[in-house]
N, C-alpha and C positions, 0 to 999 in steps of 0.2 A: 177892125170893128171891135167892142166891146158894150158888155152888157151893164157896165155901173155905170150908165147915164141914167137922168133922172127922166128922163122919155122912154128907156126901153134899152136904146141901141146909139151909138156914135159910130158915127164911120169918118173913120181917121185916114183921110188922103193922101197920098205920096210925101207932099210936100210939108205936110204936118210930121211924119213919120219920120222924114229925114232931120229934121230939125229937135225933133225927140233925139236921135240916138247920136248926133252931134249933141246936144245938151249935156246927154248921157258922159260920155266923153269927158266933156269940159267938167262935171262932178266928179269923174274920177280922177281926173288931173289936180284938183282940187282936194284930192282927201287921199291920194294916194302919196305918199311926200316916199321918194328911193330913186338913187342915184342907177339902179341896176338897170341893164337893158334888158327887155321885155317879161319884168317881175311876170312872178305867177300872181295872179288875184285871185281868193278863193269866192266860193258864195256860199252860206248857209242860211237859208231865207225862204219862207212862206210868202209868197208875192204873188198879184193877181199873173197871168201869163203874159200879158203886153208888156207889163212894166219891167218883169224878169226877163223880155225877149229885148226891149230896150234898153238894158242892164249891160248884157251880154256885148250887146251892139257896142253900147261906151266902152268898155272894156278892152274890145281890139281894137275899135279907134283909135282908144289915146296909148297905141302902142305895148300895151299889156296883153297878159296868155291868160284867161280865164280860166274858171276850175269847178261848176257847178257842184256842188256835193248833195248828195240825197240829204233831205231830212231826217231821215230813218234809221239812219248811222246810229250805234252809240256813241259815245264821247271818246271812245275808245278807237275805233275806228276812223273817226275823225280825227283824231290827234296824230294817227297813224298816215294818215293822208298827207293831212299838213308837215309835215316831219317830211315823208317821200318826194313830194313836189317842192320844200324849200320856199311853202308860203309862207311871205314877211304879212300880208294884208287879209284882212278876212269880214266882206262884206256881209252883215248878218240883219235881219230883218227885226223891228225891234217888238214884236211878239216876245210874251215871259219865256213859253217854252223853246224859243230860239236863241233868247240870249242869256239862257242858263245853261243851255247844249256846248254854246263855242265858250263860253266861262268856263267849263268842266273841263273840256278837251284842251284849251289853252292852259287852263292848270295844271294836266294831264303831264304835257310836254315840258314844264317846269322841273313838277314835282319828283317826276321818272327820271330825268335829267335827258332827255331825247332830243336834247335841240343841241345845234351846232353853236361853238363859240361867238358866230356871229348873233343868231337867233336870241342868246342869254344878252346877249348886247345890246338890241336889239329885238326883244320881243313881238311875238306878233300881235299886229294891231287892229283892234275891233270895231268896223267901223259902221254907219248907219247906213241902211238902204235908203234910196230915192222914194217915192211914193209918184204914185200917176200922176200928180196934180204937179208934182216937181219938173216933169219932164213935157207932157202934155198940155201947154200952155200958149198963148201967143204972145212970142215975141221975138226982138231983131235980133239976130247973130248972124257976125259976119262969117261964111263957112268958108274951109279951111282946107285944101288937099291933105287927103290921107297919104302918111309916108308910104312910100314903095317896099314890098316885102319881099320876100323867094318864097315861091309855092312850096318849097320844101319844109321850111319852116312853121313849128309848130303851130297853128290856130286855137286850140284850145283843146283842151285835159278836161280828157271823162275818166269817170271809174267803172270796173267792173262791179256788176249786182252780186257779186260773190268769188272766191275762189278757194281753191283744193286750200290754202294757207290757212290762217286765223283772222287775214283781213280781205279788204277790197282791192284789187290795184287799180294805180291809175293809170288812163292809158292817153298816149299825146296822139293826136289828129292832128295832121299835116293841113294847110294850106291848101293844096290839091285835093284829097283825099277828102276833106269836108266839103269844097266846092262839088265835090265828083258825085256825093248823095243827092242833089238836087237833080241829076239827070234823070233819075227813076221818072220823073213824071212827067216826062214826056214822050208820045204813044213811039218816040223810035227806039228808044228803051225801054220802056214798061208796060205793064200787060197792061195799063188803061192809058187815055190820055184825060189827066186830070186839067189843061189849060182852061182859064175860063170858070173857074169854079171855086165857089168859095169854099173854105177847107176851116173846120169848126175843130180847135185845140182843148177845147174848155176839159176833154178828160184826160189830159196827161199832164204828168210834170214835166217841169222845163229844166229840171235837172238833171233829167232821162234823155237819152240819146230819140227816145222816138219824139219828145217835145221841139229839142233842137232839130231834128230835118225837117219839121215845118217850117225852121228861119229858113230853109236851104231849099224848101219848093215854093215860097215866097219870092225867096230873091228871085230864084232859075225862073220861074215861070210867069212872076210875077200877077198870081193870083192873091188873093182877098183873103184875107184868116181870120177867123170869127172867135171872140176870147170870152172871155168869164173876170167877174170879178172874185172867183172863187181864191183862197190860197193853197186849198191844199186839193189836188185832182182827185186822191185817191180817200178825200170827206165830201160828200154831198148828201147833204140835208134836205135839200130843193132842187129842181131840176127844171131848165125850159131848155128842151133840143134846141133850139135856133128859134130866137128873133126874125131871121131874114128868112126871108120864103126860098131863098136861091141855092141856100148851102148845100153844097152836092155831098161833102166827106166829111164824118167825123169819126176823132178818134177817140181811142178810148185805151187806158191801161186793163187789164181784165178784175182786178178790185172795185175800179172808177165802175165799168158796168153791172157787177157784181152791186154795187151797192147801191146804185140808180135802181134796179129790177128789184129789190127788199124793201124801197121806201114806197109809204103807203100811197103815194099818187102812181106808181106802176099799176096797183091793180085797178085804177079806174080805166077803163077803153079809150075813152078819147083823149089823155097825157100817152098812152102805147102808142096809140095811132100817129102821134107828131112824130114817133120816129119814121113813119113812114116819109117826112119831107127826103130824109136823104136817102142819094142813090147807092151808097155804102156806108158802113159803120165798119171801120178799121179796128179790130184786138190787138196787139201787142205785147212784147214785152214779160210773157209771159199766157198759161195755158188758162183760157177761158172754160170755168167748170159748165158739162153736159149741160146740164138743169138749166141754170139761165141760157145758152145758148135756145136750148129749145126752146123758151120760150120766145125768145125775139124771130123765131122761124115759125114758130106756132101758124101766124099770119101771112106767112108769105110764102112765094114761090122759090124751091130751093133746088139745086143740081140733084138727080137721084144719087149720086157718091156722096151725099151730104154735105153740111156746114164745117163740120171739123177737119175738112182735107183741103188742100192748099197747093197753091205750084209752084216751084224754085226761082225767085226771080229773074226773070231774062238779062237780067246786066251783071249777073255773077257765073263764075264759071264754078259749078261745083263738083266734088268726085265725092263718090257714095262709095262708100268701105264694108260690103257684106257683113252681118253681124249675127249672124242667124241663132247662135248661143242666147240671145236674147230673145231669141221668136221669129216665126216665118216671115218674110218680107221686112228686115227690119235693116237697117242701113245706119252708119254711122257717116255724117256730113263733116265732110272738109272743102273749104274754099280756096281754090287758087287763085293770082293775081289775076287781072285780064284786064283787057285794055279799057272797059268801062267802070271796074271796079277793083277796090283793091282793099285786104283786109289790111288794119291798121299795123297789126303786130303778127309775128309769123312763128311757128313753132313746130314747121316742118317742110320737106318738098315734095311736089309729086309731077314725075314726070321734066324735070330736071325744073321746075318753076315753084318758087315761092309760094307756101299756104299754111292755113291756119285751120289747124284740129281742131274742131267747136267743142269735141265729145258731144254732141248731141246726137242723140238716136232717132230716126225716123222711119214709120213703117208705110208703104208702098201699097199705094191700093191697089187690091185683087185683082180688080179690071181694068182700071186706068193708072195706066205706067206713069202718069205725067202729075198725078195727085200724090200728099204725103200726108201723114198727121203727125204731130210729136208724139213719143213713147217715153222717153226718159233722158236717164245720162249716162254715157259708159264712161269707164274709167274709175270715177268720183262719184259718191252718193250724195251730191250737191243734190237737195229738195228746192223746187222753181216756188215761189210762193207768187198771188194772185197780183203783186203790187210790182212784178218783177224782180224782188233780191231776191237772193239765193243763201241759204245755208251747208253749211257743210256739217253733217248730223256726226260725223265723225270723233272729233276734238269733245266736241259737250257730253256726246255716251263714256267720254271714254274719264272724262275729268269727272261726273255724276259716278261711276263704279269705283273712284277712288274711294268712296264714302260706304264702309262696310256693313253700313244700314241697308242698301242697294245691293239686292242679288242680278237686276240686268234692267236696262235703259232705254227706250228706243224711240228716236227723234220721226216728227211726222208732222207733216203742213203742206201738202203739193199741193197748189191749187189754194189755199188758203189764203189767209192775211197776215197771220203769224205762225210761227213753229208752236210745239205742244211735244211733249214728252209723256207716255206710258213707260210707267215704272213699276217694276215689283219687289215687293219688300224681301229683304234677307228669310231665312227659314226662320230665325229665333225670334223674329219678328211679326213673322207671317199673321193674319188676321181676316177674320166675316167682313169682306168689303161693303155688306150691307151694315154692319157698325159705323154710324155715320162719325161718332165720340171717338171709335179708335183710328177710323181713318182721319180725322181733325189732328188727332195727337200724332199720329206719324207723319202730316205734314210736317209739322211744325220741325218734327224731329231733324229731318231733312233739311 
């Protein structure tokens, strides 16, 4: 379904969808020109969420690895992507500030000299996004068996929202392994059975791993996904929960809500109350701040352990690492493989089986063993910000105290939208920070 109809709502039926991402396909065969077996295709693209999920679609179809990239990247970051994964192609949306991002970043990889001999030979090539109307249309094509693949085999590269290093990495998802997240939703593995229900994407991006396993409870469940003509999840200016009266789930990045509950139709009552159509609103991605949470509880009936606690999902098998140095009941989560799930990448064993150190800390409610809430990060002072990247405040305090104007630095945005630095001036410096003329001038100075 999607809401850029000029009635409200289109609901786009099996047979229409498949014929989209067969289209999809046949355009990138069309503008993808490489002799390689299963190029990497990147994306850098503000696109409504159907067209981006039928992007995706064409992409494995016509035998290519996918590479969604956040928007959010610097150019910096992206060109570091692109370099890592040995993208020749880079499908970019043609919005200014997207096709100034992948021009920067492609000059980037020039200019540094960070491309491989082939790459200088062969540059990477910038190419147009699809638009709805390109793919969502009626007409005849004759369809085509998809080639046969090995579940082994990568399906497509995501990046991490941050890591201990200076960039993002990227990480390849198997075949198996992306088929295997669809299973969540159904009641023999997960704590709901979502079948039957429509599932409302319009607050995430689809370059974010929680946008993509809505392809993957789609496919597995084959339930209804309700979209946006919005581009970017984590801007909304206007807001209509759901068109359809039916929608049971929606998701949400925790900025995407954060900025829904700031805009002036939250505080009217009857725009709050449309949330009440669904029987959940899914956060993600990142730690949803107190304040708005409360308020979407404000109205409703809540568990007495509260909104902010959570249970480990029933198709992962995890091992909790006592952490107490960091506070009572506090636990450091690691994932093993297990036969429903399995992390993609692995960075340690427990108990002679394969698993992956999250660093992430989680504190154990008082009374119910079976509840958690986030606390932080061990290890790494990666800060979670509200849109899901992460920073690592490390590298920037330390590069900021090079500058002997700067007696000390200190990086902050948990929960936020972006990072923000508190700094204090050197002593020969020092000044009345109510001097608004001298605190101007030592900006600048900086």
């Amino acid at each position: 379904m999607a809401d850029n109809h000029p009635e409200g709502v289109r609901t786009i039926f099996w047979n229409e969808a498949v014929l989209a991402f067969y289209a999809a396909s046949l355009f990138v065969k069309a503008t993808v020109k490489t002799d390689a077996i299963n190029p990497v295709v990147s994306i850098l693209a503000s696109l409504d969420s159907i067209t981006y999920f039928a992007l995706v679609e064409g992409i494995m179809r016509a035998g290519c690895t996918p590479f969604p990239i956040s928007t959010r990247n610097s150019d910096i970051a992206i060109a570091h992507l692109l370099k890592t994964t040995d993208s020749q192609h880079l499908f970019v949306s043609p919005d200014i500030a997207m096709q100034e991002l992948a021009a920067k970043a492609c000059s980037r990889l020039v200019l540094n000299g960070d491309v491989n001999d082939k790459a200088k030979q062969n540059p990477i090539t910038i190419l147009s996004t699809p638009v709805f109307e390109d793919l969502f249309q009626e007409r005849c094509l004759k369809l085509e068996s998809s080639t046969i693949i090995e579940t082994d085999r990568t399906a497509i590269i995501l990046h991490s929202s941050g890591s201990t290093s200076a960039f993002p990495k990227p990480i390849g998802i198997s075949h198996c392994d992306f088929l295997s997240r669809g299973k969540a939703q159904f009641q023999d593995y997960g704590e709901f059975d979502y079948c039957g229900e429509i599932m409302s994407i319009a607050g995430v991006p689809m370059y974010h791993a929680m946008g993509l396993d809505r392809m993957l409870e789609m496919n597995s469940t084959m339930n209804p996904i309700a979209g946006s003509d919005w581009h970017d999840a984590c801007d909304i200016p206007a807001f209509k929960p759901s068109s359809h009266p039916d929608t049971g789930k929606m998701s949400f990045m925790p900025q995407s809500l954060q900025n829904l509950l700031s805009y002036e139709w939250a505080r009217d009552p009857r725009k709050v109350e449309a949330l009440k159509v669904f029987k959940r609103v899914h956060v993600g991605g990142g730690s949803l701040v107190t304040s708005v949470g409360d308020i979407l509880v404000g109205q409703a009936q809540i568990p007495p352990e509260g909104w902010n606690y959570f249970t480990l999902g029933a198709t992962i098998d995890p091992f909790l690492v006592p952490s107490y140095q960091y506070g009572q009941n506090t636990y450091k989560l690691i994932v093993k493989k297990c036969k429903t799930r399995s992390p993609a990448i692995f960075n340690t064993t427990v108990d002679g089986q394969p698993a992956f150190d999250t660093n992430d800390l989680l504190v154990r409610h008082p009374i119910n063993a079976n509840l958690f809430r986030m606390y932080g990060r061990a290890a790494d002072e990666q800060i979670k910000h509200s849109t899901g990247e992460m920073t690592n405040p490390g590298p920037i305090e330390r590069l900021l105290l090079e500058d002997r104007k700067i007696a000390h630095a200190i990086v902050f945005g948990r929960e936020k939208f972006q990072a923000g630095v508190l700094i204090s001036p050197s002593s020969d410096l020092a000044f009345d920070p109510e001097d608004l003329d001298k605190l101007s001038e030592y900006r600048n100075l900086i």
